[in-house]
N, C-alpha and C positions, 0 to 999 in steps of 0.2 A: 424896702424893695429887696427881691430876692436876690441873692447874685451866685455864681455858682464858676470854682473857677478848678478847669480839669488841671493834670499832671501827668507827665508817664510815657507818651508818647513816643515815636523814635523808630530807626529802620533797625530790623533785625532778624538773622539768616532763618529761613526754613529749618522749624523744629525748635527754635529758639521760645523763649519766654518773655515776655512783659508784663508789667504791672500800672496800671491805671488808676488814679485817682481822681475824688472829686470833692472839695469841700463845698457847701450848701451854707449861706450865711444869710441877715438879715429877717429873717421869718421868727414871730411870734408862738408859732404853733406846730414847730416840726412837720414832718413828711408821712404824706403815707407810702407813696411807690418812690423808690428812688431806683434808677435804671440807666444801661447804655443801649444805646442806639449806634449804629451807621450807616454811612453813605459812602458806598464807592462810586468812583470814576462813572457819569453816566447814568447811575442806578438809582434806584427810591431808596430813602432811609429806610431801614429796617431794625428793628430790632434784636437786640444781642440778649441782655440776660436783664430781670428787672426782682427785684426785691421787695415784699411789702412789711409791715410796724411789727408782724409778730415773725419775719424771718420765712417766710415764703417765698421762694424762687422760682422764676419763670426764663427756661433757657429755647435762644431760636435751636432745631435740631443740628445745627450744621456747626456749632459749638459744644453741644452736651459733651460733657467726661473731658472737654481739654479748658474750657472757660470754669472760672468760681466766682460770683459775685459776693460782696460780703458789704456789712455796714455797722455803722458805729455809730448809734442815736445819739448818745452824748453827745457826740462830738458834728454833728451833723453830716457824715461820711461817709461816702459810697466809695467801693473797688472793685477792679477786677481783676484779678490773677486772670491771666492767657497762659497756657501751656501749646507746647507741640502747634506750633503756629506756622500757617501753611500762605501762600504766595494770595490766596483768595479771601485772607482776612484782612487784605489792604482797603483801606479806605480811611477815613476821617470818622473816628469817633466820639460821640455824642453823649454827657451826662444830660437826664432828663428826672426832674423831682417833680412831684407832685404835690400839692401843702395839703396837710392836714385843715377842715372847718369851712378852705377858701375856696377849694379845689383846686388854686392857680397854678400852672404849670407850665416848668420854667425849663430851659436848654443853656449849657452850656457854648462856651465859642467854639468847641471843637480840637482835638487834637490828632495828628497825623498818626497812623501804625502804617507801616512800611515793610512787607517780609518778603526779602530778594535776597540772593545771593550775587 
């Protein structure tokens, strides 16, 4: 069974930076999209930035030039570098893989971003 377990989380001021993590375990055949999603207060999940096997990225626009998603197959790892982080990128965010062969796709518990002064 897949498991996927985030990191990174945490409040921090307008303009500030975080780093998100996600390690991806239990799977036989690696990923093909591995990705963050969120959900704020009220709102639909949406998606933030997603990654596919040869390093393709897909950013929402309301991120482009301050979010980097990056990944590490080896190791089974998805990130996201946040830059220049503004009071509207609060929500609960979301790692989201997808396996390679099974198509199964799997979520993370979630972890809080917080940007208040």
């Amino acid at each position: 069974q897949v498991q996927l377990v985030e990191s990174g989380g945490g409040l921090v001021q307008p303009g500030g930076s975080l780093r998100l993590s996600c390690a991806a375990s239990g799977s036989r055949f690696g990923f093909n999209v591995m990705g963050w999603y969120r959900q704020a207060s009220g709102k639909q999940r949406e998606l933030v930035a997603a990654i596919i096997l040869s390093g393709i990225t897909n950013y929402a626009d309301s991120v482009k030039g301050r979010f980097a998603i990056s990944r590490d197959n080896a190791k089974s790892t998805v990130s996201l570098q946040m830059n220049s982080l503004k009071p509207e990128d609060t929500a609960v965010y979301y790692c989201n893989v997808r396996e390679l062969r099974t198509g199964g796709n799997y979520w993370g518990q979630g972890t809080q971003v917080t940007v208040s002064s």
